[in-house]
N, C-alpha and C positions, 0 to 999 in steps of 0.2 A: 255459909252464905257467900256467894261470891261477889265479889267487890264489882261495885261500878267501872265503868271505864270515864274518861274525862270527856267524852262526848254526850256518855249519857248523863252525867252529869250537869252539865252544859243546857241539855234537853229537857232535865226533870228544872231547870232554872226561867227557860225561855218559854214552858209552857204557862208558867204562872205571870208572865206578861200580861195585865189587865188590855182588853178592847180599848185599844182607841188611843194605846200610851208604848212609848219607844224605849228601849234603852242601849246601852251600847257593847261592843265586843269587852271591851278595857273595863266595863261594870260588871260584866258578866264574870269574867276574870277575877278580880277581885274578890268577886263574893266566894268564891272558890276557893280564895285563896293561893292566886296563882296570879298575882298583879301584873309579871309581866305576860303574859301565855294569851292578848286578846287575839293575836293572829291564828291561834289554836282555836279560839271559839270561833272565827270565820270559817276556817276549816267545817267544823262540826258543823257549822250552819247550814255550808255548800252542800254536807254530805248526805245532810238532813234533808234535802228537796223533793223528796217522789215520799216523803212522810206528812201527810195531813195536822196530825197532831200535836209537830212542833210549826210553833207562826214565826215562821224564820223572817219573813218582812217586815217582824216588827223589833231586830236588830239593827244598828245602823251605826257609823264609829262615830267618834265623839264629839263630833260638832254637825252629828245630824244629817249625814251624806248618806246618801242610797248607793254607798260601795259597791255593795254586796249584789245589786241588779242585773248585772250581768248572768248570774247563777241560774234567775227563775227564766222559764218560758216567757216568748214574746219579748217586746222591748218595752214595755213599761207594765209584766204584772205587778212589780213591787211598789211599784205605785197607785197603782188603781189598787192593789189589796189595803195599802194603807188611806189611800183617799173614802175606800167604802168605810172606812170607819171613825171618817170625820177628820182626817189629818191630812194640813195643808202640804203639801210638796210642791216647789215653786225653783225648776231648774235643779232637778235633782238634788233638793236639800229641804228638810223640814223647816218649815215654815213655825218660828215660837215653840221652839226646840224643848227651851224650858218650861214651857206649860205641860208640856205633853213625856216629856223626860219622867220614866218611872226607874227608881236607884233600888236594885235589891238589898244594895246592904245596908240600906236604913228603912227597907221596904219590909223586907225578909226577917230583919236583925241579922 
């Protein structure tokens, strides 16, 4: 069987993002097993964009900034995808970071 890559890795992580809840490059990371590699999971997020099936707008770095906005179509998809799902964005930063912050690796184990 052939081994994953670290993107799809990355992918098969970001898909289990619960509706409505964010987490970050540097969590994603981690859970990997690759604490320092969050800028690798940006990458992989970037490269993930014309894929439906991974919700790359609901990464974000670690104090809840919509970095990553730049990547999608338009000037604010990543916002209105995350506002459709009940998450405040207020000047490019989520809004009660930590209510809405989901950690895989006490999420996942």
């Amino acid at each position: 069987m052939e081994e994953q890559s670290f993107f799809e890795k990355v992918y098969v992580v970001a898909k289990r993002i619960p509706y409505g809840r964010v987490t970050s490059y540097g969590s994603i990371a981690k859970y990997l097993g690759a604490a320092k590699s969050a800028r690798m999971v940006g990458w992989a997020m970037n490269a993930c964009k014309n894929r439906t099936d991974v919700p790359a707008h609901r990464v974000v770095n670690q104090k809840g900034i919509l970095t990553g906005k730049h990547h999608f179509e338009g000037t604010n998809l990543m916002q209105q995808l995350l506002e459709n799902e009940g998450i405040v964005v207020k000047d490019n930063q989520i809004q009660d970071f930590e209510k809405v912050y989901w950690n895989p690796v006490t999420d996942l184990g």
